[in-house]
C-alpha positions in Angstrom: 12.3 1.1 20.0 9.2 3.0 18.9 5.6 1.9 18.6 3.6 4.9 17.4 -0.2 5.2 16.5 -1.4 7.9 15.0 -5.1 9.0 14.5 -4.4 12.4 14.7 -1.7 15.3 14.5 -2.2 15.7 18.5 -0.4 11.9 18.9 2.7 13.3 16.3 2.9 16.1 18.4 2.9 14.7 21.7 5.7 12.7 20.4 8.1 15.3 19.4 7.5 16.9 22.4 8.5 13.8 24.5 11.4 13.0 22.5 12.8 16.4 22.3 13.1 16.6 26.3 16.3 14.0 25.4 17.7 16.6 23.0 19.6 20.0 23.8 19.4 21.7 20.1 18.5 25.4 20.0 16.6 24.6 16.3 14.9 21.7 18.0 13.1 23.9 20.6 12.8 26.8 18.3 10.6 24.5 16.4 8.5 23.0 19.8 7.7 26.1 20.7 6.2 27.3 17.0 4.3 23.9 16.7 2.9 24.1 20.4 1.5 27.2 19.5 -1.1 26.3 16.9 -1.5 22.4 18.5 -5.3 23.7 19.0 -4.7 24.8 14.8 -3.8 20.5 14.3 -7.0 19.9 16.6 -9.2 21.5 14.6 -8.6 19.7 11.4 -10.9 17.1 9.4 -10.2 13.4 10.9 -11.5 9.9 10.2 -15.2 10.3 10.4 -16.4 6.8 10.0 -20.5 8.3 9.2 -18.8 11.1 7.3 -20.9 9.5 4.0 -24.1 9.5 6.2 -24.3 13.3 7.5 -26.2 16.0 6.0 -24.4 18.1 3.1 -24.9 21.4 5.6 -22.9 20.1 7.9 -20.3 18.7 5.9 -20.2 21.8 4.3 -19.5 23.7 7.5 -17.0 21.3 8.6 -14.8 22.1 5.4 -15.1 25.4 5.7 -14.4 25.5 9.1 -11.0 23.1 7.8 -9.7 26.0 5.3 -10.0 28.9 8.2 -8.2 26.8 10.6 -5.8 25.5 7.6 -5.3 29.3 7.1 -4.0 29.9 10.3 -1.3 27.0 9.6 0.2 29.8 6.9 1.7 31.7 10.1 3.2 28.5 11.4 4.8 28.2 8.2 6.1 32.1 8.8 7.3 30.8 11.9 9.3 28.1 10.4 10.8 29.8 8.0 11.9 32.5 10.5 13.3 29.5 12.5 15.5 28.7 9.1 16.3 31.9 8.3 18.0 32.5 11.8 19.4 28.8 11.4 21.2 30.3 8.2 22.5 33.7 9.7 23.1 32.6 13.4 24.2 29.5 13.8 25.6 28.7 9.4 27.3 31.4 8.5 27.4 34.0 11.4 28.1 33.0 14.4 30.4 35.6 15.5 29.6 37.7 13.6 25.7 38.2 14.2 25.3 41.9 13.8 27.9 42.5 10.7 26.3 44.8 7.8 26.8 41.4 5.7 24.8 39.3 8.5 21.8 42.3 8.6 22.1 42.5 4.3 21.5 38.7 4.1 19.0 38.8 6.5 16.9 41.2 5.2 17.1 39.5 1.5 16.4 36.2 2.6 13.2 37.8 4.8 11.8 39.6 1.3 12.0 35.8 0.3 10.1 34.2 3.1 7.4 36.2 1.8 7.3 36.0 -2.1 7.7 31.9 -0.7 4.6 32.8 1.7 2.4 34.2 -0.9 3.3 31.1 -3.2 2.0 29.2 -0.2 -0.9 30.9 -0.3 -2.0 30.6 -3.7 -1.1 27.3 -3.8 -3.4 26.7 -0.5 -5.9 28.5 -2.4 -5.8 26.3 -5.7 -5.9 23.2 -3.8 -8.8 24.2 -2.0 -10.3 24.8 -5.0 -9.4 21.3 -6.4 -10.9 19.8 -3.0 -14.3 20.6 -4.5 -14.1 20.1 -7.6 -17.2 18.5 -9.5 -15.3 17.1 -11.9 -16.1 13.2 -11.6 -12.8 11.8 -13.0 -11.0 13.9 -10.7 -9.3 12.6 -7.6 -7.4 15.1 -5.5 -5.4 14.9 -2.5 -3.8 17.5 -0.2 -0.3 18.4 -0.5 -0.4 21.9 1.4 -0.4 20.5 5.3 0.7 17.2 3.8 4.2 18.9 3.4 3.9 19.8 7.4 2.9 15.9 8.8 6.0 15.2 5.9 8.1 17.1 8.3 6.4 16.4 11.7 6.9 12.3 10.9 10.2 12.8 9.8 11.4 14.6 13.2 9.9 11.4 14.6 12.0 9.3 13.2 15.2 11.3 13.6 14.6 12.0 17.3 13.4 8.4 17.5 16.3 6.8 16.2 20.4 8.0 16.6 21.0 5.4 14.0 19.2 7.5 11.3 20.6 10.8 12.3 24.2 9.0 12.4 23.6 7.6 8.7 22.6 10.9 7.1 25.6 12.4 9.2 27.9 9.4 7.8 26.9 9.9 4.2 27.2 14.0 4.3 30.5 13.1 5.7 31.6 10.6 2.5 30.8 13.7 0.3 32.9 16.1 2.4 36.1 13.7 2.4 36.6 14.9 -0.9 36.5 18.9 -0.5 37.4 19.6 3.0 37.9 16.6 6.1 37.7 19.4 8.9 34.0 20.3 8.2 31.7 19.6 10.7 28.2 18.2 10.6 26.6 17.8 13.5 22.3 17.1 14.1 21.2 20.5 14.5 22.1 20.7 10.7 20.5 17.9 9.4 17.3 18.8 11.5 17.9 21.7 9.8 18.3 20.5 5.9 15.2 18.4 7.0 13.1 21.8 7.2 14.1 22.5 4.0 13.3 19.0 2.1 10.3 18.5 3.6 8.1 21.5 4.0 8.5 22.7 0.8 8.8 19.5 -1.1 5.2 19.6 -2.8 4.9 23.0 -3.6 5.0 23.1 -6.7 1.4 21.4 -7.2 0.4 25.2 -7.9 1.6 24.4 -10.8 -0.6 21.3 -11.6 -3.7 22.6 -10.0 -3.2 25.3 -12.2 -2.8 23.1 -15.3 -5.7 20.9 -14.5 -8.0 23.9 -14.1 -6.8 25.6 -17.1 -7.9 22.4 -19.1 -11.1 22.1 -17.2 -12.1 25.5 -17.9 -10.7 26.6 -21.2 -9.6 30.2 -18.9 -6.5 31.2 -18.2 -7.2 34.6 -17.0 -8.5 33.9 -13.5 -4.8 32.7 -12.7 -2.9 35.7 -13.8 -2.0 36.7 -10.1 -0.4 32.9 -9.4 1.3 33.1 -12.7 2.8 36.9 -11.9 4.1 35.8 -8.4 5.6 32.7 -10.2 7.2 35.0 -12.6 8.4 37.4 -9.9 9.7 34.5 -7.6 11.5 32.9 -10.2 13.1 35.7 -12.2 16.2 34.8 -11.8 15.6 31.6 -13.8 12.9 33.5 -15.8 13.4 31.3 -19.5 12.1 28.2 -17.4 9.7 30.3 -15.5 7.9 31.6 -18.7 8.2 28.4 -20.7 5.9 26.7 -17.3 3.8 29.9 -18.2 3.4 29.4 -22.1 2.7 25.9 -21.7 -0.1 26.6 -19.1 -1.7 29.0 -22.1 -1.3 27.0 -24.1 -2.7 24.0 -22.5 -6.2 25.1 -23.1 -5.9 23.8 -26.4 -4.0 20.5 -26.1 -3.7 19.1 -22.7 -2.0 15.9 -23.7 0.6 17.3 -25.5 1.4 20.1 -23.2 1.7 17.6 -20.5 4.5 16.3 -23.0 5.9 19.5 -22.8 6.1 19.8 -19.0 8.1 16.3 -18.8 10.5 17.9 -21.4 10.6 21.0 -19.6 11.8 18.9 -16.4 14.4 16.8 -17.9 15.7 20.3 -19.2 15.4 21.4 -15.7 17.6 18.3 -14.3 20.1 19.0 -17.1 20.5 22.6 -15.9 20.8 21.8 -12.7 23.1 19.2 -12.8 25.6 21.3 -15.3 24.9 24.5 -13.2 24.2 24.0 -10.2 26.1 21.3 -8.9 29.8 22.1 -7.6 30.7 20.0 -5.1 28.4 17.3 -4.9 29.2 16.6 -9.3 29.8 13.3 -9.2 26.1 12.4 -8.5 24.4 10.6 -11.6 20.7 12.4 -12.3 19.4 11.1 -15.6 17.0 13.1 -16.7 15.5 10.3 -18.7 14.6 8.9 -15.2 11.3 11.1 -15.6 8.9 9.7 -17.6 5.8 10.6 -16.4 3.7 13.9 -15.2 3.7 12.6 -11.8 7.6 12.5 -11.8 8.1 16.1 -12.8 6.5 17.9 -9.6 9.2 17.5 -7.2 12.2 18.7 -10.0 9.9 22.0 -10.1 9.7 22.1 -6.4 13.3 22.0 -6.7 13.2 25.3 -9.1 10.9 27.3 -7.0 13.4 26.8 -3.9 16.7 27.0 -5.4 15.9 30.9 -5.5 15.8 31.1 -1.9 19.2 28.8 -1.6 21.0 30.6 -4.4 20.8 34.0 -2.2 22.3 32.3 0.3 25.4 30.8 -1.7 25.9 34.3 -3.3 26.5 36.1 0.2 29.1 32.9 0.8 30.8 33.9 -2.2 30.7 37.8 -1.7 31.1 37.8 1.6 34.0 35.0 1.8 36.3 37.1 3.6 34.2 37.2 6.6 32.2 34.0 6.1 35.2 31.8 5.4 35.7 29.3 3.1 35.2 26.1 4.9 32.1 27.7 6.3 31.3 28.6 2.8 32.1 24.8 1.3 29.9 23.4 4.0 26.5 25.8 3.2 27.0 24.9 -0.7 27.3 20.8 0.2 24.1 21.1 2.0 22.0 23.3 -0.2 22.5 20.9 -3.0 21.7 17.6 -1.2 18.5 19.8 -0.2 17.9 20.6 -3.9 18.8 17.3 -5.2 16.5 15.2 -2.0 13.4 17.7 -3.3 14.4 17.5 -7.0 14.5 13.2 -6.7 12.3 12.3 -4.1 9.2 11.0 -6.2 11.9 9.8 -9.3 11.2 6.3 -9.2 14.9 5.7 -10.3 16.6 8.2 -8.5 15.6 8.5 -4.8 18.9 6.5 -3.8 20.6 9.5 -4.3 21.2 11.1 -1.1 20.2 10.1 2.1 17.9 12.8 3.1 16.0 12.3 -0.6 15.5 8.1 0.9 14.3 9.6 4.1 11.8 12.0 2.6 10.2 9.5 -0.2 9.8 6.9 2.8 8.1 9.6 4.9 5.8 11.0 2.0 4.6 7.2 1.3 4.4 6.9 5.7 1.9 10.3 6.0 -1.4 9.2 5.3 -3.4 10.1 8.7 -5.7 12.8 8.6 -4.7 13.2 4.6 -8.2 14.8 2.9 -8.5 13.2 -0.5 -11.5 14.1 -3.3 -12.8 10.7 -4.8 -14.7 11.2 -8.1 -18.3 11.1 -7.6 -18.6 12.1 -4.0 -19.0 16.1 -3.8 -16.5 16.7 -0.7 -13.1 15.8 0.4 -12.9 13.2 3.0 -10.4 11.2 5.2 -10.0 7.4 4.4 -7.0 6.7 6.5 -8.2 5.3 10.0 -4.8 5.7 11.4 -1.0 4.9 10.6 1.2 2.5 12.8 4.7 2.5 13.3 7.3 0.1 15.0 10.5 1.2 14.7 13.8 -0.7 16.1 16.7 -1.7 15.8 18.4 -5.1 14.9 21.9 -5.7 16.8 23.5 -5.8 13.6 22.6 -1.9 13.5 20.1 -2.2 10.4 16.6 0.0 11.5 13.1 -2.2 11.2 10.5 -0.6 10.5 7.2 -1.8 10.5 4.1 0.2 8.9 0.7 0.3 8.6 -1.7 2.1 6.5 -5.2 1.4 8.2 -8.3 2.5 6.4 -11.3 2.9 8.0 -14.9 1.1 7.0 -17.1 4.0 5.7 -20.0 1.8 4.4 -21.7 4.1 2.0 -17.6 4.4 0.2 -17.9 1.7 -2.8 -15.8 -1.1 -2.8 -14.2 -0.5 -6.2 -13.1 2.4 -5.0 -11.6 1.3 -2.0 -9.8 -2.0 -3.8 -8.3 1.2 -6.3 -6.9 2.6 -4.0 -5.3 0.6 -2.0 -4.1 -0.6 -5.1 -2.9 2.4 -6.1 -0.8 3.0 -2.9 0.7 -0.2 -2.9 1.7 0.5 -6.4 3.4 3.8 -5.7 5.0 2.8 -3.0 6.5 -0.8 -5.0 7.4 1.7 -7.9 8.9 4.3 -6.4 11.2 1.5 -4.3 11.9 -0.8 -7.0 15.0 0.3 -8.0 16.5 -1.1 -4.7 16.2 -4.7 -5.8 18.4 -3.9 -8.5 21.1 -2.2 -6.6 20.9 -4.6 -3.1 22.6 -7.2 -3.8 24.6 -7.6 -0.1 22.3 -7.8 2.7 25.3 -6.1 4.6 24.8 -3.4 2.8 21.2 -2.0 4.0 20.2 1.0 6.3 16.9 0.3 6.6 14.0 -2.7 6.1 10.6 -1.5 6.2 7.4 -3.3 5.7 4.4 -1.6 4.7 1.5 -2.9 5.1 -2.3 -1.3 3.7 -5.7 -2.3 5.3 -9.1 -2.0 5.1 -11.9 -4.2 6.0 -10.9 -8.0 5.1 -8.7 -6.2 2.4 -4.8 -6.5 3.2 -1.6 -6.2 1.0 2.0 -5.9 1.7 5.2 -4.5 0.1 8.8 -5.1 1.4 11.6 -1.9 0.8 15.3 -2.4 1.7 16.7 0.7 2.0 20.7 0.7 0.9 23.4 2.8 2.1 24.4 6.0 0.1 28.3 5.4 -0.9 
């Protein structure tokens, strides 16, 4: 069992630190070691302030800026990260005896040129949101994505470390898939810690895109983007028709917003249908409907999915022209995990498809879960602030094996916030949450049949609501 409050990144951390001292996997202390050293980043980030509304506009001004420089820094932990996967991949994947081969140093130094065309995506999509932190705009509510995608990850590791049943189901489910292609593959924790990385740190980061489209309808001006829109193009070259067409419809949405929204939902079903039909090899038999997305919201996470399947598809070319060395069972077992990877980003905020795979259930639970610390831009107050008080877990586990969870979404009583504003929201989050979920009550039918039953509960002053989720098994 696991009762967990967090207030700040400091009380995630600590956790992951205690839990990891029960776990011997190289990745797992890899990745200790990189978050301990920017703990004092995490300190140094914008918390609950519950007078925030009452300080002077200098200081609150100061205390942002101060935010983005340390927020900066976090960039470097993401080059740390990625260096973490990258030797994941070479080391411990796909070369394991073979560490120093030309085909291991060839791979290596591709898939480093790639950390950094991902970094400087990072970057610009850091910058963007920064930009949309401030924004003047009343209408506009913004909320981060860019450290949201690390407290994604950090919560998830939690629950992993916190809970052998979840690491077993993932395992179990990866294992259903492989019964059809090759029974003697092995899948063992260290790789799904691994394929975790992957979902969950770069889940979001396609919102460069949508800050991007937002601004260029704000502003009628395209131009001041051209750099974001060349490192798009560059990044994504080998899928450059798709790349462009995000490109011409961000021109042309300076003209016609509403219908060039239109066009981006078409663009993703497209997206979906390519890589279903293209993609996909071994893990085919999975049903994504690309009618599923019917909203703007829905489409971010399939273009998430297209900004990373560059960095995966270098990887599953050196399988192919390397196989002699690699093998194929080796080979077989980096292609099944790439695509749950690309399906669990490309699904994970599909209202009707997050069943999928289990990682995609684990990382739409854990998106909805990180809330703590989370800056968001109301319309008609001039700065970002934090709402969220803290989050609450209880986590356990019922003798019949099926996880409890228990969470709750405290927000704090900032007096000068309206009340409207506060009822909308929580509103909002409930709604999201019983949306994105909802396609469980259709499929449950057998109580047997669930992984997980999680209660989430949002509060704030004498304001309380609640939404039950059963979470089914993947078959």
């Amino acid at each position: 069992m696991l009762t967990l409050t967090i207030k700040r990144d400091h009380d995630v951390l600590r956790t992951i630190k205690e839990l990891s001292k029960q776990k011997h996997y190289n990745i797992l202390t890899e990745i200790v070691k990189a978050l301990s050293s920017y703990e004092t980043s995490f300190d140094n980030l914008i918390t609950y302030d519950p007078n925030i509304l009452s300080r002077d506009s200098q200081e609150i001004e100061t205390t942002y800026e101060k935010y983005k420089k340390t927020s900066d820094m976090l960039l470097e932990l993401y080059d740390e990260l990625m260096d973490t996967i990258i030797r994941y991949i070479i080391d411990r994947l796909l070369f394991r005896y073979q560490k120093n081969s030309f085909a291991a140093n060839a791979l290596k130094s591709n898939l480093k040129r790639n950390k950094e065309n991902i970094k400087n995506l990072l970057k610009r999509f850091k910058n963007l949101e920064d930009e949309a932190l401030i924004e003047k705009e009343e209408k506009v509510i913004v909320r981060d994505h860019f450290i949201h995608q690390i407290r994604v990850f950090l919560i998830g590791l939690v629950m992993l470390l916190a809970c052998e049943n979840i690491f077993r189901y993932i395992i179990d489910s990866i294992k259903l898939i492989l019964l059809n292609i090759d029974i003697s593959i092995n899948v063992d924790e260290e790789d799904i810690i691994f394929s975790w990385m992957m979902c969950s740190l770069f889940h979001d980061i396609d919102y460069m895109i949508c800050f991007m489209l937002e601004k260029v309808i704000r502003t009628k001006n395209m131009s001041m983007h051209n750099n974001t829109v060349t490192g798009l193009l560059d990044y994504l070259s080998p899928q450059s028709t798709e790349a462009k067409n995000i490109v011409n419809i961000l021109k042309k949405s300076i003209s016609n917003s509403s219908r060039n929204r239109d066009e981006l939902i078409k663009l993703a079903k497209d997206l979906i249908t390519s890589i279903r039909d293209e993609v996909l090899e071994y893990i085919e038999n999975i049903n994504i409907n690309r009618n599923v997305i019917r909203s703007y919201r829905e489409c971010h996470g399939v273009f998430s999915a297209h900004i990373m399947l560059n960095f995966l598809s270098t990887v599953t070319s050196y399988c192919k022209k390397y196989i002699d060395i690699i093998s194929e069972r080796v080979s077989k077992k980096v292609r099944v995990l790439f695509e749950l990877i690309i399906i669990s980003i490309l699904v994970h905020n599909a209202d009707g498809l997050i069943h999928l795979t289990s990682l995609s259930q684990l990382l739409a639970l854990c998106d909805e879960v990180q809330e703590w610390c989370r800056l968001i831009k109301f319309g008609g107050i001039p700065f970002p602030i934090v709402v969220c008080e803290y989050v609450k877990l209880i986590l356990r586990r019922e003798p019949s094996g099926i996880i409890v969870m228990d969470v709750f979404i405290v927000y704090g009583d900032l007096p000068k916030l309206d009340r409207e504003l506060i009822e909308k929201n929580i509103k909002l989050r409930l709604s999201i949450i019983d949306k994105k979920f909802k396609v469980y009550r259709e499929i449950v039918r057998d109580p047997t049949n669930l992984v997980m039953k999680i209660l989430f509960v949002i509060r704030c002053r004498d304001l309380e609501d609640k939404v039950e989720v059963n979470i089914p098994y993947v078959r």
